[in-house]
C-alpha positions in Angstrom: 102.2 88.3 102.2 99.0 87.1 103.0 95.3 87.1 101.7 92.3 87.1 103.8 88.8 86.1 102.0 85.6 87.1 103.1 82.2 85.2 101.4 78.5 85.8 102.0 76.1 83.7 100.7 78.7 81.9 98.9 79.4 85.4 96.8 83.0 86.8 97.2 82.5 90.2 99.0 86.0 91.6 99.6 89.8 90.3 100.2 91.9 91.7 102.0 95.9 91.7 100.8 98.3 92.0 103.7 101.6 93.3 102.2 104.2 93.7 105.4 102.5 96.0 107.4 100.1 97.4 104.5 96.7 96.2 102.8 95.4 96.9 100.2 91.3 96.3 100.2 89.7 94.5 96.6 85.3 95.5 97.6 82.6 93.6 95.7 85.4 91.5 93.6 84.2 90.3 90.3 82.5 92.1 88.0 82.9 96.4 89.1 85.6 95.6 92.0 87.6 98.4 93.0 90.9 98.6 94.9 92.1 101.1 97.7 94.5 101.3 100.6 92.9 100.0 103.3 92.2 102.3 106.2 90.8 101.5 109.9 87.5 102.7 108.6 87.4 100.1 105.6 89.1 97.4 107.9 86.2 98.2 110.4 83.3 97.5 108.2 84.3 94.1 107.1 84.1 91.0 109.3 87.1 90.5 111.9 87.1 86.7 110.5 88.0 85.9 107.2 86.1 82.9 105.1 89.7 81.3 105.2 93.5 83.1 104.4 96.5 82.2 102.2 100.0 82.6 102.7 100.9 83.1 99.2 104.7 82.8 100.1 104.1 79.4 100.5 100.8 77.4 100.1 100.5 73.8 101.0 99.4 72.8 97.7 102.1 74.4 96.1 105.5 73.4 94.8 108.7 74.7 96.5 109.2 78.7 95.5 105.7 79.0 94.3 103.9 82.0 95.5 100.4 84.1 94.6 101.3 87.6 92.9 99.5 89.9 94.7 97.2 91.6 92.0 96.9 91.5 88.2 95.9 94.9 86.1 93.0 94.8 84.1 94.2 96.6 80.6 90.7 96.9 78.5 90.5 97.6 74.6 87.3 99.6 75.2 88.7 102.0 77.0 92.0 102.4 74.8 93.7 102.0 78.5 97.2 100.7 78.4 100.7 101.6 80.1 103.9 103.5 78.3 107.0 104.8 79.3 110.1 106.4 77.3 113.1 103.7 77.2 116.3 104.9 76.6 119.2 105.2 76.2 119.5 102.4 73.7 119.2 99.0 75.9 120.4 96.2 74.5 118.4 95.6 70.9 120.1 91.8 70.3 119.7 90.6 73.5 116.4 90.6 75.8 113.7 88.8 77.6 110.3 89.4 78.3 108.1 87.2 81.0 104.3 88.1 82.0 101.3 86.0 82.8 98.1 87.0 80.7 94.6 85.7 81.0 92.9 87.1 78.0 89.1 88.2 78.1 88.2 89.2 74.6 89.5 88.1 71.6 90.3 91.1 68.6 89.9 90.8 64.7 92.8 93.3 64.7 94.9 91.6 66.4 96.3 92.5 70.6 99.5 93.8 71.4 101.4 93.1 74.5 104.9 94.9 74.3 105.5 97.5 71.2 108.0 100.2 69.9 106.0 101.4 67.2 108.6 104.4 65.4 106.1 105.0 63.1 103.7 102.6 60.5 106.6 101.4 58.5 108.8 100.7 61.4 107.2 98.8 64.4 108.7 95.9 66.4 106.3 94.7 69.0 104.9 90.9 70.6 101.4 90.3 70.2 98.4 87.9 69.8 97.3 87.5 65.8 93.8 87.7 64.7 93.7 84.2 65.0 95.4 84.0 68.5 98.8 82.9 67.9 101.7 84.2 70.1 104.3 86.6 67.6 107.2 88.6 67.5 107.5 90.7 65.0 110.3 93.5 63.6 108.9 95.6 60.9 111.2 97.7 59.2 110.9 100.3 56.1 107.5 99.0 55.4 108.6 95.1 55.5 109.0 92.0 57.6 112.5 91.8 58.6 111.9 88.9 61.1 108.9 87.1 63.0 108.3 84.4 64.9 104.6 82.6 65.5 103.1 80.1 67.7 101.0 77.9 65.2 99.1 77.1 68.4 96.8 79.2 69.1 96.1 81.0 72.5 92.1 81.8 72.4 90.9 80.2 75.4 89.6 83.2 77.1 89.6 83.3 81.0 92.6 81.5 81.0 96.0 82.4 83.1 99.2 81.5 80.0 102.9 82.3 81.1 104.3 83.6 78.3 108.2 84.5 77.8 109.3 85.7 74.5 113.3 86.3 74.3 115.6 87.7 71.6 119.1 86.9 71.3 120.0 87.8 67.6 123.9 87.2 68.4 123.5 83.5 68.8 125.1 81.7 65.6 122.5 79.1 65.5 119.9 80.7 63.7 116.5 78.8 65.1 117.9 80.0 69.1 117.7 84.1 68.1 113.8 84.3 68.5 112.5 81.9 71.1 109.0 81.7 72.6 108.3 79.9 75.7 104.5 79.1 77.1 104.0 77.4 80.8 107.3 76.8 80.4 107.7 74.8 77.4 109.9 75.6 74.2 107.7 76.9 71.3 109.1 75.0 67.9 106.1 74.2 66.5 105.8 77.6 64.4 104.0 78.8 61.0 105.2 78.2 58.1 105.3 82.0 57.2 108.1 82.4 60.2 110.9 84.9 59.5 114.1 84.2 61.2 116.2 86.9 62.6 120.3 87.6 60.5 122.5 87.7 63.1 123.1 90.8 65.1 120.0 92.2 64.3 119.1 95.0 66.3 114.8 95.7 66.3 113.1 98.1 68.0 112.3 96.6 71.0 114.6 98.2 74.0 115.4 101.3 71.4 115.2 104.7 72.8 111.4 106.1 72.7 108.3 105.0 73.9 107.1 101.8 74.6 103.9 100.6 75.1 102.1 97.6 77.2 98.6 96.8 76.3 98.4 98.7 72.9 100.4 99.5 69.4 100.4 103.0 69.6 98.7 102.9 65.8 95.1 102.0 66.5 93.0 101.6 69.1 91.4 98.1 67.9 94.5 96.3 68.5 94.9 97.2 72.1 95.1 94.2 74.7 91.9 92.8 76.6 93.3 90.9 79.2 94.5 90.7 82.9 98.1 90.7 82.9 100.8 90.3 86.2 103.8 89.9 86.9 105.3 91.5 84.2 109.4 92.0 83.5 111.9 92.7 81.1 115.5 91.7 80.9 117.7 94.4 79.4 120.4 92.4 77.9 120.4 88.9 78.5 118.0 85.9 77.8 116.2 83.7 80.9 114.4 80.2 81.0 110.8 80.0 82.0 112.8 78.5 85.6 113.4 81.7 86.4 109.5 82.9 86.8 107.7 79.6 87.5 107.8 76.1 88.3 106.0 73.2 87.5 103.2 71.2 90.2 102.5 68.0 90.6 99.3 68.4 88.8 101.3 69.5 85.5 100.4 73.2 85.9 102.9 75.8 85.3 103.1 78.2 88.6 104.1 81.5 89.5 107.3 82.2 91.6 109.2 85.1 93.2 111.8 85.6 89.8 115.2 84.9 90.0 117.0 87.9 88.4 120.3 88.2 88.5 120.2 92.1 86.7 117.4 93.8 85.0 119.9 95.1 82.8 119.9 99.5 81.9 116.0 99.5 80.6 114.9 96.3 82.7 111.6 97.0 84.9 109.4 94.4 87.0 105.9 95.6 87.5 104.1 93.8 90.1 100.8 95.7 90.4 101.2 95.4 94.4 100.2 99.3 95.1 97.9 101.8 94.4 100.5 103.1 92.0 99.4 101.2 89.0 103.1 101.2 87.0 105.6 101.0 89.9 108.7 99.6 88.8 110.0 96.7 91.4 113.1 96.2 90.0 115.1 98.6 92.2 116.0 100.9 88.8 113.1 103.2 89.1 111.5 102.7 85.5 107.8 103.0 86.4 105.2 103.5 83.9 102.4 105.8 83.3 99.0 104.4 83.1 97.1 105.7 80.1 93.1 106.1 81.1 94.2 102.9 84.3 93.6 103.3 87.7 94.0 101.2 90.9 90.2 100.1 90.5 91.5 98.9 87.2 93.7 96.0 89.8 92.1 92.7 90.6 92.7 90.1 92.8 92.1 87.2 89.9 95.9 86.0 89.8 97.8 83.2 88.1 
């Protein structure tokens, strides 16, 4: 895959992803961009020499297996946008991982949900940024906490790209390894002292049949996510290290890479937001999403 980048007058006018033998075409990128297969017409009215192009299967400045996703989705609280789809059969519900890259954009005095299964308001198991912007997983069942987990970091810096894998593996005998939270790669123990931990073999919501949600709780619209997210996968019935979606640079940072997934289990899905269909499921299983009020002008070349 490349990306070609055209500037004029130091503004960023368009850029121009080359996927194989298709494009896809970002115009006026920043603020109102909008995304659209690109057609000889399109290709025609931009320059025929880019400001300068990347090779995002490999950049120099890169470590080895480090690539640029193609797009990230812009999910938006105002508009009560977000993606869902009906899971099901029953997945594994002991045993799962979740990975995405989020770069938040406005913070929430209700809270943002990433990744819910809300059955109803007593019953709701779902990961999620707190008021206060710390990273949870929570099962709530019969109208109380049966387990939780919290970063007691917080994650408020707006505008900036986290990695953030959240894994469940309720079967493990050691009780602090059944709810685990990884960010850019490194192990989460430092958690609030109002933590929950998981009995073993506890089965939450998560990966239940029914519908799940990305981007919103399915209970109120002022708990929806503001954020650009990419790169986005589940793991139906097994757990994953952060190695298996990024790698770290020379410089520290935590980057991107082509994931190394064995299986994405019965429910698994990998949505890299690389077409104009906004929920298309990578994974080779077929579970695509349906975008709720989301578009391809809702994609945006601003990657991890």
């Amino acid at each position: 895959m490349k990306i070609y980048r055209y500037r004029i007058d130091r503004s960023l006018l368009a850029v121009l992803v080359a996927v194989g033998s298709s494009f896809i075409l970002f115009q006026n990128c920043g603020p109102g961009f909008s995304a659209r297969p690109a057609d000889s017409q399109s290709l025609d009215s931009i320059s025929s020499t880019p400001d300068d192009t990347l090779d995002t299967d490999q950049t120099t400045d890169s470590p080895a297996g480090a690539f640029k996703p193609v797009a990230s989705l812009f999910i938006r609280r105002a508009t009560n946008s977000y993606l869902e789809r009906n899971l099901g059969p029953d997945g594994s519900r002991t045993q799962w991982t979740f990975s995405a890259w989020i770069q938040r954009t406005s913070p929430s005095v209700s809270g943002e949900h990433l990744f819910s299964r809300m059955l109803n308001a007593n019953n709701i198991s779902s990961i999620y940024f707190s008021p206060s912007g710390r990273i949870t997983l929570i099962n709530y069942a019969n109208g109380m906490t049966a387990n939780r987990i919290a970063t007691a970091t917080t994650y408020n810096e707006m505008g900036r790209w986290n990695h953030i894998l959240v894994a469940s593996d309720t079967s493990h005998p050691q009780e602090s390894e059944r709810l685990i939270i990884f960010v850019n790669g490194e192990r989460v123990t430092n958690l609030t002292a109002d933590s929950v931990p998981a009995a073993r073999n506890y089965a939450g919501l998560l990966n239940s049949s029914g519908r799940h949600s990305i981007g919103d709780r399915g209970f109120s619209v002022n708990d929806g996510l503001d954020a650009m997210i990419s790169e986005v996968h589940f793991i139906d019935g097994a757990v994953l290290a952060p190695m298996a979606f990024g790698v770290r640079a020379s410089d520290g940072s935590w980057r991107p890479i082509r994931a190394v997934v064995p299986t994405y289990g019965a429910n698994g899905f990998y949505l890299p937001f690389d077409s104009m269909d906004v929920g298309r499921d990578a994974s080779g299983a077929n579970h695509s999403w349906t975008p709720v009020r989301l578009t391809s002008s809702d994609l945006s070349p601003l990657v991890p």
